[in-house]
Structures are given as C-alpha cells and as structure tokens.
mmJSON file of the N, C-alpha and C atoms, coordinates in Angstrom:
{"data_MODEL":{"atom_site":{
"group_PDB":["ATOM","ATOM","ATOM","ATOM","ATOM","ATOM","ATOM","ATOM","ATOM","ATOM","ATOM","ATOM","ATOM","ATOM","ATOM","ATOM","ATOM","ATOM","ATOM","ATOM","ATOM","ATOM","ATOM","ATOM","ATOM","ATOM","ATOM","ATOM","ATOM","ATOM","ATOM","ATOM","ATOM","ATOM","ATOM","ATOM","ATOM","ATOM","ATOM","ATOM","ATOM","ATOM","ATOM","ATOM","ATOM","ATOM","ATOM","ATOM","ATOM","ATOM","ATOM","ATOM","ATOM","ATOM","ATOM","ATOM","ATOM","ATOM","ATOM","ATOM","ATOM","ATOM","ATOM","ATOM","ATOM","ATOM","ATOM","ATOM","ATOM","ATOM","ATOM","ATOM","ATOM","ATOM","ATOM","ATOM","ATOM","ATOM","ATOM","ATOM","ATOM","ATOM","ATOM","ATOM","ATOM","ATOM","ATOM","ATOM","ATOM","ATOM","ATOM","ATOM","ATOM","ATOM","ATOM","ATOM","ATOM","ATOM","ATOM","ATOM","ATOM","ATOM","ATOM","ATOM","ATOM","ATOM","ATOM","ATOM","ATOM","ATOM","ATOM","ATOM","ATOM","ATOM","ATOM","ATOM","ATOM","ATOM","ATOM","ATOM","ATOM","ATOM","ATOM","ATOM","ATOM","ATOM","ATOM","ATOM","ATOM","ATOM","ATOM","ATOM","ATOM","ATOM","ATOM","ATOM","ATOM","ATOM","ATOM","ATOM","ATOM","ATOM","ATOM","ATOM","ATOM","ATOM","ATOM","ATOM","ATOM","ATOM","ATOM","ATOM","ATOM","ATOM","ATOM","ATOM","ATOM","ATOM","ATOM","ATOM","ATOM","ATOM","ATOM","ATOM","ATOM","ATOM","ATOM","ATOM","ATOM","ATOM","ATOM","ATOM","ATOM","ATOM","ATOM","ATOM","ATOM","ATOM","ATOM","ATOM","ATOM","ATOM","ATOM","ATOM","ATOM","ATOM","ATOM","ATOM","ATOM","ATOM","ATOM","ATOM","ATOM","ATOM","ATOM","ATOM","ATOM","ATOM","ATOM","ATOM","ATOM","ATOM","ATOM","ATOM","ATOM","ATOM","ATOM","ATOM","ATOM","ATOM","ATOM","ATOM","ATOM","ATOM","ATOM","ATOM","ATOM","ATOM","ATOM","ATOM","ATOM","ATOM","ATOM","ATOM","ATOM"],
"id":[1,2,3,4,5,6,7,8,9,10,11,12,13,14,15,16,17,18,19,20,21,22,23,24,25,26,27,28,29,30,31,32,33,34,35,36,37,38,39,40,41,42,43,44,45,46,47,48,49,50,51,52,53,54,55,56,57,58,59,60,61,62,63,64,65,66,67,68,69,70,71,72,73,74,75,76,77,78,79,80,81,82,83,84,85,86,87,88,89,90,91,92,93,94,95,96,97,98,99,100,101,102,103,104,105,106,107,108,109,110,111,112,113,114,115,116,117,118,119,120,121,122,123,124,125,126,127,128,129,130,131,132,133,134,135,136,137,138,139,140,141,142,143,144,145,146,147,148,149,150,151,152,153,154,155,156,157,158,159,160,161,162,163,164,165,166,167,168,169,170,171,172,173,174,175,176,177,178,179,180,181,182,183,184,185,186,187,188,189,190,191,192,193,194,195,196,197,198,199,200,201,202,203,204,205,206,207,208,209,210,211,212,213,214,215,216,217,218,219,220,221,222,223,224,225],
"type_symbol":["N","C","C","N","C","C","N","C","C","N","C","C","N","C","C","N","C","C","N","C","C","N","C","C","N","C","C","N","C","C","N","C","C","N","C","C","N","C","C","N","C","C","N","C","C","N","C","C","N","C","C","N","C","C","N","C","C","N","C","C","N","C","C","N","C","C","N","C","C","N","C","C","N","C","C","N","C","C","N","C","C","N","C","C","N","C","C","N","C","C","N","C","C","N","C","C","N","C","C","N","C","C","N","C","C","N","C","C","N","C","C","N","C","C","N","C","C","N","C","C","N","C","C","N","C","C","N","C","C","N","C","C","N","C","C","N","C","C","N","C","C","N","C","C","N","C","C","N","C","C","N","C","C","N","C","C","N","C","C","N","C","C","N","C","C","N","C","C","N","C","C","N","C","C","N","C","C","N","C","C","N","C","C","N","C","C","N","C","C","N","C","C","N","C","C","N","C","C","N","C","C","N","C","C","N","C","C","N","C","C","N","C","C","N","C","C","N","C","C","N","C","C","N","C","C"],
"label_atom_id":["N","CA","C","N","CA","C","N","CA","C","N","CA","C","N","CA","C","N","CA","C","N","CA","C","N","CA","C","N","CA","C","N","CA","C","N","CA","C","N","CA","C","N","CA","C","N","CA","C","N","CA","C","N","CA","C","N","CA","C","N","CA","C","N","CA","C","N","CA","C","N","CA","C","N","CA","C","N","CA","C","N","CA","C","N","CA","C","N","CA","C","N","CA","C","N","CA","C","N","CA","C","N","CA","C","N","CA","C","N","CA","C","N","CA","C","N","CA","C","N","CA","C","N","CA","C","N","CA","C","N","CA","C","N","CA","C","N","CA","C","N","CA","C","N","CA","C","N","CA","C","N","CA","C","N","CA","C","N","CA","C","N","CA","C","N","CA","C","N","CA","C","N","CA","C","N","CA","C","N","CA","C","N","CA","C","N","CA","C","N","CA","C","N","CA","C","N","CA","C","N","CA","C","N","CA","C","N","CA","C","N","CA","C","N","CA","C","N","CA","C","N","CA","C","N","CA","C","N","CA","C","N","CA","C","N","CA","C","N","CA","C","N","CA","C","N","CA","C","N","CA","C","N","CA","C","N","CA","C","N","CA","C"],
"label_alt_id":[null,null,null,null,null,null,null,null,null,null,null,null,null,null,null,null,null,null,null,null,null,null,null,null,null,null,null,null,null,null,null,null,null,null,null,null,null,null,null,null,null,null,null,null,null,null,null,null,null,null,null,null,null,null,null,null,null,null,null,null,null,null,null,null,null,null,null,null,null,null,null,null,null,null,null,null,null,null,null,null,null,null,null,null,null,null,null,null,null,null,null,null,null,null,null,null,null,null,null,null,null,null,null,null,null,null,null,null,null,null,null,null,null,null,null,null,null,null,null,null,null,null,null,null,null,null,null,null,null,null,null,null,null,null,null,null,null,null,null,null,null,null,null,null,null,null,null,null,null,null,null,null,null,null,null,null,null,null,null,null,null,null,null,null,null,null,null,null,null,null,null,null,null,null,null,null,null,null,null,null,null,null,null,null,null,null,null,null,null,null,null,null,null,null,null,null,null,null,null,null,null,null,null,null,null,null,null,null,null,null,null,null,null,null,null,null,null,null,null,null,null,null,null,null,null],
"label_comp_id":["UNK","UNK","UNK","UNK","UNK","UNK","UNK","UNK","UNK","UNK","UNK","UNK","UNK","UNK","UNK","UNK","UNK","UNK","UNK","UNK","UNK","UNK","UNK","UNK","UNK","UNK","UNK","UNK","UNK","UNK","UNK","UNK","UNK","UNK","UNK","UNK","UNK","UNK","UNK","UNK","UNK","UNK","UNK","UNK","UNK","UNK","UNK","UNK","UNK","UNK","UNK","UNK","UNK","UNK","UNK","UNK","UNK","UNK","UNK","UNK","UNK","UNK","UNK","UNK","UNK","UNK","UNK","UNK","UNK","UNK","UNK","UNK","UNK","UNK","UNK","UNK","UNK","UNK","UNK","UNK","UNK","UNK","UNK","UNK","UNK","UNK","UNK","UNK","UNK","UNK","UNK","UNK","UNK","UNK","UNK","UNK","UNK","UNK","UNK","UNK","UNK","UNK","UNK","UNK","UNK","UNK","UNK","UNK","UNK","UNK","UNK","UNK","UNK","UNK","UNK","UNK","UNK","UNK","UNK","UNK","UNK","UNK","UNK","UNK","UNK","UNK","UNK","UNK","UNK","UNK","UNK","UNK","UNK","UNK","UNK","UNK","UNK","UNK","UNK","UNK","UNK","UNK","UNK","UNK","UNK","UNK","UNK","UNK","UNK","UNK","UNK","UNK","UNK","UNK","UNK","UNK","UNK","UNK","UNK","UNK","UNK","UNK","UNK","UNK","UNK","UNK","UNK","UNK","UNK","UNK","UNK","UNK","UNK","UNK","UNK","UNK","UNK","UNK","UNK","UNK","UNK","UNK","UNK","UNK","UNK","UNK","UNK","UNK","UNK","UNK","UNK","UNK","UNK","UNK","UNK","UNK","UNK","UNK","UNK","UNK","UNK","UNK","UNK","UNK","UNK","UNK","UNK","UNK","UNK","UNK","UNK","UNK","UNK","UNK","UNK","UNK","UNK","UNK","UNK","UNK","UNK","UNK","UNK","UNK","UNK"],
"label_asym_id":["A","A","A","A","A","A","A","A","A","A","A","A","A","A","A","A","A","A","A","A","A","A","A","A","A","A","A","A","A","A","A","A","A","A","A","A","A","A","A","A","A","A","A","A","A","A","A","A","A","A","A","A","A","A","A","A","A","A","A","A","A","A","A","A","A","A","A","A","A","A","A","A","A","A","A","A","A","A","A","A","A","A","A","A","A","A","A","A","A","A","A","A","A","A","A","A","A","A","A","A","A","A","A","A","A","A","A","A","A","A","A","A","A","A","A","A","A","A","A","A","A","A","A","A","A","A","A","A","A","A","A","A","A","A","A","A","A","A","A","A","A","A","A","A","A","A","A","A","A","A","A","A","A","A","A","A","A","A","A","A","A","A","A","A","A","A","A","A","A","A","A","A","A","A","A","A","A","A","A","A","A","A","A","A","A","A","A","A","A","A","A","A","A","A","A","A","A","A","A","A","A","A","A","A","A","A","A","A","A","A","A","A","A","A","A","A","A","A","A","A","A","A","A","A","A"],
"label_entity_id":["1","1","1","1","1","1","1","1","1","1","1","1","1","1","1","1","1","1","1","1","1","1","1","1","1","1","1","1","1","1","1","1","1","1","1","1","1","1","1","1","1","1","1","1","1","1","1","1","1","1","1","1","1","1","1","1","1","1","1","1","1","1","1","1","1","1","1","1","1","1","1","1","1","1","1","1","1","1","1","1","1","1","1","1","1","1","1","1","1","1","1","1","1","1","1","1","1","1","1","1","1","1","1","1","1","1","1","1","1","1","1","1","1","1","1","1","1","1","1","1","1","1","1","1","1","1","1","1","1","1","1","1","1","1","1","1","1","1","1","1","1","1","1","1","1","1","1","1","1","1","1","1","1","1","1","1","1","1","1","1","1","1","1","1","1","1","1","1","1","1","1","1","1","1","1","1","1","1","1","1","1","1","1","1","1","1","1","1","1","1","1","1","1","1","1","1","1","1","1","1","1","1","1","1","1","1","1","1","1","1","1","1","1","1","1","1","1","1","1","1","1","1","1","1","1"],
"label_seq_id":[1,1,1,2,2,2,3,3,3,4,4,4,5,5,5,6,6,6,7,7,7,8,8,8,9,9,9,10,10,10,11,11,11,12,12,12,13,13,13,14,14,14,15,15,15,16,16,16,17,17,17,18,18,18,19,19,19,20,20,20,21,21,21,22,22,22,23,23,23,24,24,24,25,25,25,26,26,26,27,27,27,28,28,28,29,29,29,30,30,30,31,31,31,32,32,32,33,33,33,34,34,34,35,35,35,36,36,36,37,37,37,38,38,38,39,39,39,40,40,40,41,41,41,42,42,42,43,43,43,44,44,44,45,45,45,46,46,46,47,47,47,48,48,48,49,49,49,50,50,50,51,51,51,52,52,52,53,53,53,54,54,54,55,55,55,56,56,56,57,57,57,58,58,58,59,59,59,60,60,60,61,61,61,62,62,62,63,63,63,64,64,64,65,65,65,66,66,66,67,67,67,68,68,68,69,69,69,70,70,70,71,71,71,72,72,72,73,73,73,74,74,74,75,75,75],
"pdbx_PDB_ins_code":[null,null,null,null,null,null,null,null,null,null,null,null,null,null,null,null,null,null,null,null,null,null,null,null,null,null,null,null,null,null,null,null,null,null,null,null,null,null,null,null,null,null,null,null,null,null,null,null,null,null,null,null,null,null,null,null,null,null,null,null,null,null,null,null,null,null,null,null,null,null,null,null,null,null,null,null,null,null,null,null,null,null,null,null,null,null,null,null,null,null,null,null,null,null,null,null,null,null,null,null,null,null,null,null,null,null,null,null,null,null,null,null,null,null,null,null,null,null,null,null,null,null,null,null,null,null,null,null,null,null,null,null,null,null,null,null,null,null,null,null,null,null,null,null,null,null,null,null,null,null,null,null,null,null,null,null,null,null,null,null,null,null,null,null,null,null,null,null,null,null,null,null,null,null,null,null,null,null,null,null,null,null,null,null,null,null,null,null,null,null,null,null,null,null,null,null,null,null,null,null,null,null,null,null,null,null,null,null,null,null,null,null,null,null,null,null,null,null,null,null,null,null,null,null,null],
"Cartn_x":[0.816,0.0,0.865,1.847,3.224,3.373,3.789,5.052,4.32,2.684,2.442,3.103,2.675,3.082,4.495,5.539,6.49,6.824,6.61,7.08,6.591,5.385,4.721,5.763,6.512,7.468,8.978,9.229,10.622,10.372,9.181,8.828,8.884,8.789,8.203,9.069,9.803,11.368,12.65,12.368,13.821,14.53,15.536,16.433,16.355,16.07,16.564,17.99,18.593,19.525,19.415,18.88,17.878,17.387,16.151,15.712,16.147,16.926,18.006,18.797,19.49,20.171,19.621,18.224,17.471,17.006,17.06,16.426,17.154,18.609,19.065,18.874,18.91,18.348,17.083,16.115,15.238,14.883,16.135,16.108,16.535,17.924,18.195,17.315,16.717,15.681,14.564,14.338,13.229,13.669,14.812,15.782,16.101,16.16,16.533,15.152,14.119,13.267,12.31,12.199,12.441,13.227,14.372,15.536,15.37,15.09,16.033,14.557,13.407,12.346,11.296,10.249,8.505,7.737,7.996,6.909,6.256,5.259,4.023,4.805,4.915,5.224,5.299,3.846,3.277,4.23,4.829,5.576,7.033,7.682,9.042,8.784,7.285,6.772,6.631,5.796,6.031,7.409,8.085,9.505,10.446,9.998,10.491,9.924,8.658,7.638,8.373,8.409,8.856,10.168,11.102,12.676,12.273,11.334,11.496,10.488,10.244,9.347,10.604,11.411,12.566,13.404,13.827,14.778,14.667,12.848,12.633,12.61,12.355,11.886,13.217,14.356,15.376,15.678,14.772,15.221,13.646,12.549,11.732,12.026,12.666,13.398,14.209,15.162,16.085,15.413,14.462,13.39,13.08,12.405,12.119,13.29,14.062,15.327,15.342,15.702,16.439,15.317,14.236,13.113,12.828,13.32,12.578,10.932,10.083,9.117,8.139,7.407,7.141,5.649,6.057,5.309,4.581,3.592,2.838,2.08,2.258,1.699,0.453,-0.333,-1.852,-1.732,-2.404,-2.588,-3.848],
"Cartn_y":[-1.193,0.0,1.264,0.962,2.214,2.709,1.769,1.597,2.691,3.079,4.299,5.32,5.152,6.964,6.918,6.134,6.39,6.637,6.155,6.324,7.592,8.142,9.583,10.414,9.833,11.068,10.815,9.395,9.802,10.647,10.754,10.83,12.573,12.81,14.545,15.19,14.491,15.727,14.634,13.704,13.36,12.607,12.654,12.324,10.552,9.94,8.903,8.314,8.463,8.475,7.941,8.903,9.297,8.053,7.937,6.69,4.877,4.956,3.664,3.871,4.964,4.613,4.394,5.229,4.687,3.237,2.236,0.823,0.071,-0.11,-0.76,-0.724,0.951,1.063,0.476,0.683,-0.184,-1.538,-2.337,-3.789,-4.046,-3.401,-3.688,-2.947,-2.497,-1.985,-3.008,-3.967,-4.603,-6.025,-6.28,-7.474,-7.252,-6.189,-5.928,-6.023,-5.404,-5.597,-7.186,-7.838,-9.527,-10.061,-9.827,-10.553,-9.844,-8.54,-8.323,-7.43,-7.702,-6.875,-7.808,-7.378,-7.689,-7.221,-6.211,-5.484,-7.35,-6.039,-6.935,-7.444,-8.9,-8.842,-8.101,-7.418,-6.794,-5.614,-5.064,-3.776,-3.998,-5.046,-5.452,-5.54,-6.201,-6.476,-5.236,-4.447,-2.992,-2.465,-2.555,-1.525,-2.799,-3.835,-4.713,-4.264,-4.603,-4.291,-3.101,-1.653,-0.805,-0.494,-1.174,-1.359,-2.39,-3.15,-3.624,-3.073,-2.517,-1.098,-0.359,0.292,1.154,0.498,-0.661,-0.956,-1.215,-1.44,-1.893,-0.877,0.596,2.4,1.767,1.914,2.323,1.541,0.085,-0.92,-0.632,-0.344,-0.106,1.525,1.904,3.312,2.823,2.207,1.277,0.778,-0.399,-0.944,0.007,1.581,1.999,3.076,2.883,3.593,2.821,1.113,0.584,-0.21,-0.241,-0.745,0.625,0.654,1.653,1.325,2.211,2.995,2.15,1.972,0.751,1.812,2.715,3.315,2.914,3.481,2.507,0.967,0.608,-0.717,-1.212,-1.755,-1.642,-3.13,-3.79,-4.744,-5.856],
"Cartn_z":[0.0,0.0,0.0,0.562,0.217,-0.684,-1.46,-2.714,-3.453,-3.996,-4.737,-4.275,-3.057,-1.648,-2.265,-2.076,-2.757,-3.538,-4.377,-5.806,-5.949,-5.607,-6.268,-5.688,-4.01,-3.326,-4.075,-4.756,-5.012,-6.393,-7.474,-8.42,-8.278,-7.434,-7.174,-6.902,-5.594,-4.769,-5.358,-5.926,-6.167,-4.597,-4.358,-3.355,-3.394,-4.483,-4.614,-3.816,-3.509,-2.897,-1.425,-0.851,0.181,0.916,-0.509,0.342,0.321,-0.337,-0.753,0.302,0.746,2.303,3.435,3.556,4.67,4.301,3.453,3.825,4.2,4.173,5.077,6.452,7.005,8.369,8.778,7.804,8.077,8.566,7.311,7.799,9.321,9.627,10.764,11.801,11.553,12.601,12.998,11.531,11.824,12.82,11.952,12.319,14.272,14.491,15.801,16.35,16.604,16.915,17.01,15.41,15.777,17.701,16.852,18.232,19.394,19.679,20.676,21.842,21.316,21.516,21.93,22.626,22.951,22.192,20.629,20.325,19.506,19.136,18.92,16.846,16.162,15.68,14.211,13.886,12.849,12.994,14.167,14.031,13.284,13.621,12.618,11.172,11.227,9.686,8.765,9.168,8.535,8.405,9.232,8.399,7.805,8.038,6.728,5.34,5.131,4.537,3.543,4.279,3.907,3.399,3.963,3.725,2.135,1.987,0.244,-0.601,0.093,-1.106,-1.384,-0.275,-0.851,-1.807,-1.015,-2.114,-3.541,-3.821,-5.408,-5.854,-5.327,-5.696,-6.863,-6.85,-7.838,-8.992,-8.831,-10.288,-11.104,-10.52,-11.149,-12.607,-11.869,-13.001,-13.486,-13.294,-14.095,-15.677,-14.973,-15.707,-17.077,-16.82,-17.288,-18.483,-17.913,-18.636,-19.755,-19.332,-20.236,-21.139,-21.069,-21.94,-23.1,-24.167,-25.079,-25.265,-25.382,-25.513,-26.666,-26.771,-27.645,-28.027,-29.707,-30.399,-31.374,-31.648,-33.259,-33.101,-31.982,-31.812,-31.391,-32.052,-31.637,-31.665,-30.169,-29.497,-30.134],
"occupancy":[1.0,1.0,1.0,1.0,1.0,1.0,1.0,1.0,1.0,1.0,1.0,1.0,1.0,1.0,1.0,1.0,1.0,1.0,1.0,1.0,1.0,1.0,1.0,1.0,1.0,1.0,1.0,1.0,1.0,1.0,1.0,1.0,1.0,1.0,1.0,1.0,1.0,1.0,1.0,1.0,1.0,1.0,1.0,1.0,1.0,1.0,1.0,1.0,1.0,1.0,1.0,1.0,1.0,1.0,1.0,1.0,1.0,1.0,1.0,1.0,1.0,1.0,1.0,1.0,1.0,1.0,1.0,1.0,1.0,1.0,1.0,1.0,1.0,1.0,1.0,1.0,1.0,1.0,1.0,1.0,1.0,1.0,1.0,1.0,1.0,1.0,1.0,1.0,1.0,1.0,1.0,1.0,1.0,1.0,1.0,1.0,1.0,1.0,1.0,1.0,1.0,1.0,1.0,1.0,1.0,1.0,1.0,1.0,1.0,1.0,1.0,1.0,1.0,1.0,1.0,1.0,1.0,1.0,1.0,1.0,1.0,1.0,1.0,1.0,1.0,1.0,1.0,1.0,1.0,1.0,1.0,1.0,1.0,1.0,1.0,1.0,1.0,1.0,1.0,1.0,1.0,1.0,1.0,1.0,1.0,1.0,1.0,1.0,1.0,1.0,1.0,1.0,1.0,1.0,1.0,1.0,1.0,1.0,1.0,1.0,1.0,1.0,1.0,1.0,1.0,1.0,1.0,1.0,1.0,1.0,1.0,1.0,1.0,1.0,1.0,1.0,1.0,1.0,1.0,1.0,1.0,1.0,1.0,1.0,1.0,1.0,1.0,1.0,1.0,1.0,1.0,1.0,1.0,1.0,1.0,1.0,1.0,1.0,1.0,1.0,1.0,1.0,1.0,1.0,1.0,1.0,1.0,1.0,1.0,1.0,1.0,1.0,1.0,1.0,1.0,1.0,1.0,1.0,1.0,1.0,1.0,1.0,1.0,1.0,1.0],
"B_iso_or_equiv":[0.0,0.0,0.0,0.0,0.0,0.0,0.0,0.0,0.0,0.0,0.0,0.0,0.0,0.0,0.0,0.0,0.0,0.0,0.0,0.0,0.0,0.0,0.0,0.0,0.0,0.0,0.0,0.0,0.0,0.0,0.0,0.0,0.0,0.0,0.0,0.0,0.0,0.0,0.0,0.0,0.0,0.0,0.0,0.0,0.0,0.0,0.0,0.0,0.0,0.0,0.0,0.0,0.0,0.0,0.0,0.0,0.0,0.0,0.0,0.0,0.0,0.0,0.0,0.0,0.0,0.0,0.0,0.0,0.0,0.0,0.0,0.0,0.0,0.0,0.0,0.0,0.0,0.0,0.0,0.0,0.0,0.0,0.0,0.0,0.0,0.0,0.0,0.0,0.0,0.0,0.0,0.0,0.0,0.0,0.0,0.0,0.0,0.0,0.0,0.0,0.0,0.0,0.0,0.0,0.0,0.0,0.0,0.0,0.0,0.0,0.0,0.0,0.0,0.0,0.0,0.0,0.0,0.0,0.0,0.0,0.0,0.0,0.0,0.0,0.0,0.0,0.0,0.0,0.0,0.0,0.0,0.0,0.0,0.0,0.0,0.0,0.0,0.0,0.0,0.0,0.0,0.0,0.0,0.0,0.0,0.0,0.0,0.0,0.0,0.0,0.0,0.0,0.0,0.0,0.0,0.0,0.0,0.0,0.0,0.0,0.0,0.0,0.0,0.0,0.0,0.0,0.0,0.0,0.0,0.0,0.0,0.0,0.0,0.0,0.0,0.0,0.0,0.0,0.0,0.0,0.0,0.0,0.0,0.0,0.0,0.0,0.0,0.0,0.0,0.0,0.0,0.0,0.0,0.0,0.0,0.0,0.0,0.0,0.0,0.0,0.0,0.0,0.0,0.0,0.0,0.0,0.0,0.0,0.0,0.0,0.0,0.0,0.0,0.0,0.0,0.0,0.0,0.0,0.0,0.0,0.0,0.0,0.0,0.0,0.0],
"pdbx_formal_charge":[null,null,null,null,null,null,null,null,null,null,null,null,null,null,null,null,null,null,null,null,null,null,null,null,null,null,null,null,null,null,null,null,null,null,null,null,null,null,null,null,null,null,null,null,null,null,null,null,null,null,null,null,null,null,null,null,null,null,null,null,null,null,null,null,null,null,null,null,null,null,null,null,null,null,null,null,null,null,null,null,null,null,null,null,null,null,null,null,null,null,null,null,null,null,null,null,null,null,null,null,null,null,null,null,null,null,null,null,null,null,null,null,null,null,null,null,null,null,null,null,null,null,null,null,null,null,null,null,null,null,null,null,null,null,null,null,null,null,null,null,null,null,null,null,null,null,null,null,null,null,null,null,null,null,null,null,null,null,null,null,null,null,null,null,null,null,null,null,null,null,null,null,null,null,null,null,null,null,null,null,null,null,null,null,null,null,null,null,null,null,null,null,null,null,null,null,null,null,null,null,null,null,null,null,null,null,null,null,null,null,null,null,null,null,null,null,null,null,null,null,null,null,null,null,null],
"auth_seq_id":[1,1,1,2,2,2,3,3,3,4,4,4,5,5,5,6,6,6,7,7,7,8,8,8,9,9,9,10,10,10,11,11,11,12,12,12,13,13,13,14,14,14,15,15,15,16,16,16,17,17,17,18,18,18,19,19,19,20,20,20,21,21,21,22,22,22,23,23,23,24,24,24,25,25,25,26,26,26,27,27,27,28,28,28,29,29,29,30,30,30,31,31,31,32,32,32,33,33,33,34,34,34,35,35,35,36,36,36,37,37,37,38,38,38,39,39,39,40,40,40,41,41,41,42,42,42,43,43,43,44,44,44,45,45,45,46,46,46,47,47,47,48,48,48,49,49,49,50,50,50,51,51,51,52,52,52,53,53,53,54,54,54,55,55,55,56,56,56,57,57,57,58,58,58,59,59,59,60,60,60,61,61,61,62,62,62,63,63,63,64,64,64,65,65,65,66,66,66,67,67,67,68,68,68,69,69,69,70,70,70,71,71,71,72,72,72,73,73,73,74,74,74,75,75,75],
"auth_comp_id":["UNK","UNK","UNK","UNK","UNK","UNK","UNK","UNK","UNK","UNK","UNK","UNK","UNK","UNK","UNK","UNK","UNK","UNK","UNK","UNK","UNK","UNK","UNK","UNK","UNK","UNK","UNK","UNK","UNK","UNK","UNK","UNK","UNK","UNK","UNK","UNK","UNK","UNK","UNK","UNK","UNK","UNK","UNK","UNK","UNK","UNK","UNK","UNK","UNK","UNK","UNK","UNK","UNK","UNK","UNK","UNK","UNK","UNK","UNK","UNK","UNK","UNK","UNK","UNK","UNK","UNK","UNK","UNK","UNK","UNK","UNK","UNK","UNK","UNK","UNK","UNK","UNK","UNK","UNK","UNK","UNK","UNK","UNK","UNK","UNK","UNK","UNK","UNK","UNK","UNK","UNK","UNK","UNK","UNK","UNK","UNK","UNK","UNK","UNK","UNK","UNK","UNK","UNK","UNK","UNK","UNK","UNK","UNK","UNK","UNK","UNK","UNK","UNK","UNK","UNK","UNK","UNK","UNK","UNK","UNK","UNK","UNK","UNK","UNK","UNK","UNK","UNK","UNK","UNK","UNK","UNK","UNK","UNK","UNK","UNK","UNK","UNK","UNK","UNK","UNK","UNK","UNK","UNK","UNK","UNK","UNK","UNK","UNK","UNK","UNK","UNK","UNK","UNK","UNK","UNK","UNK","UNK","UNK","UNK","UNK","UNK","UNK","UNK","UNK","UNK","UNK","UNK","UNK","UNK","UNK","UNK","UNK","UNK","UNK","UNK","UNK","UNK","UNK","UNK","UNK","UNK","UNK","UNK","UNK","UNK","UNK","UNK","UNK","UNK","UNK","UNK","UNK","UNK","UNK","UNK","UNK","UNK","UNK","UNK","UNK","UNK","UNK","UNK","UNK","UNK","UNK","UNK","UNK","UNK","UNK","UNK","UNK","UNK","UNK","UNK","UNK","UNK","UNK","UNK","UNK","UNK","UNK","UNK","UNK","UNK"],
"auth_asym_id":["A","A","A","A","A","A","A","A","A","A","A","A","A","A","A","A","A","A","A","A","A","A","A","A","A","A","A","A","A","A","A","A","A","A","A","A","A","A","A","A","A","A","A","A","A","A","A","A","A","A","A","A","A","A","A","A","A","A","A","A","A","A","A","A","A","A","A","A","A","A","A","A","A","A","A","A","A","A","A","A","A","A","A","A","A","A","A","A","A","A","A","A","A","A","A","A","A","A","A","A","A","A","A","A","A","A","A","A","A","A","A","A","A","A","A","A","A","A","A","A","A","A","A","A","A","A","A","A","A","A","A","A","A","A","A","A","A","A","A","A","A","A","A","A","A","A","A","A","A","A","A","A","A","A","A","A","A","A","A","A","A","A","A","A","A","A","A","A","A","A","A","A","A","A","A","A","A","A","A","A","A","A","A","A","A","A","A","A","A","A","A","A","A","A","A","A","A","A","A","A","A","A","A","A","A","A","A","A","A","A","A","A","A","A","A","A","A","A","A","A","A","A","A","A","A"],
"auth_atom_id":["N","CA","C","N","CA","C","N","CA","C","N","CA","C","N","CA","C","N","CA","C","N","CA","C","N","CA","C","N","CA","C","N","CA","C","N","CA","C","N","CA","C","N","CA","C","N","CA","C","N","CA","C","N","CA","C","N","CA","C","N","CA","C","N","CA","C","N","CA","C","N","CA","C","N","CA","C","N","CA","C","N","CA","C","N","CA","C","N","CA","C","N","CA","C","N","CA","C","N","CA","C","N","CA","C","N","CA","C","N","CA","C","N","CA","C","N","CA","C","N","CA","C","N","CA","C","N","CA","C","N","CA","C","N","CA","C","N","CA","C","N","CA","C","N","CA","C","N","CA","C","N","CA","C","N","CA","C","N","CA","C","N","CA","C","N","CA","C","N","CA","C","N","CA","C","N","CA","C","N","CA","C","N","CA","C","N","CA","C","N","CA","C","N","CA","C","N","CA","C","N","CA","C","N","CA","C","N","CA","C","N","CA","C","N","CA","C","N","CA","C","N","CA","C","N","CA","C","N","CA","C","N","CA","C","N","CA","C","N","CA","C","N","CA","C","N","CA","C","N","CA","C","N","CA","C","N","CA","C","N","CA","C"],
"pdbx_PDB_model_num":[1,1,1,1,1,1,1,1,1,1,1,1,1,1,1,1,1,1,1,1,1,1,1,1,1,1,1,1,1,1,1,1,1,1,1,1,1,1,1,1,1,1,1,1,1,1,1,1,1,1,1,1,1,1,1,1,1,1,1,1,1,1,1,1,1,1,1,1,1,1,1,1,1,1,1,1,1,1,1,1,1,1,1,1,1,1,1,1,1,1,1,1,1,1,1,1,1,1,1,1,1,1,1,1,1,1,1,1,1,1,1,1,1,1,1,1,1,1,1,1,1,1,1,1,1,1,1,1,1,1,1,1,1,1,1,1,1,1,1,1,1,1,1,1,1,1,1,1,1,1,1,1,1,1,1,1,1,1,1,1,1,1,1,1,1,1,1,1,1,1,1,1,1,1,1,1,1,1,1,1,1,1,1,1,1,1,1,1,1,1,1,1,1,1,1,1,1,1,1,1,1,1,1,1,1,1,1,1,1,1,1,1,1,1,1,1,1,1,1,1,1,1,1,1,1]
}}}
C-alpha cells in the first residue's frame, strides 16, 4: 500500500539516494526488533515491509530507462 506513496514522493522531490540509504536502516531496525524486543510482531513487519518497497523504488526506473518505448503498436 506504500510503494504508490512512494514512488509519487521519489517521483516529485527526487532524493533517490535518500531513500536507498534509509532501507538498510530499516532492515536492521526490523531485524533488531524480531531478536532483541517484545513489540508486537506486525511492528518489525512494517519496516520490513517498507525497507522492500525502498529498495525496489530504484530498479523499477532502471526498468524503465532501459526498456525503449514501444510506439505505433496496436494490441
């Protein structure tokens, strides 16, 4: 349910960058919380969750770079 919210925010301000360094923090945030925590487990799940929404934000543009544009073609 993210991954739009994202994409529309890396799509708008940019800072790609940005959010590819925050998902590692993420993982280990979630990973720590798993091991080392009482929260309830759905809370690790979300910033997992979220840590692979970030990380796909940058191959999905990839994707789109390297696929040319497919004009004239009626289905």
């Amino acid at each position: 349910m993210l991954a739009p919210v994202l994409g529309y925010a890396v799509d708008r301000w940019g800072h790609r960058f940005h959010y590819v360094a925050l998902a590692p923090l993420l993982w280990i945030t979630s990973c720590s919380l798993i091991g080392y925590s009482d929260a309830h487990p759905l809370v690790p799940l979300v910033f997992a969750s979220l840590a692979g929404v970030i990380n796909g934000a940058p191959l999905r543009e990839w994707q789109r770079r390297l696929r040319p544009p497919v004009v004239g073609v009626v289905a």
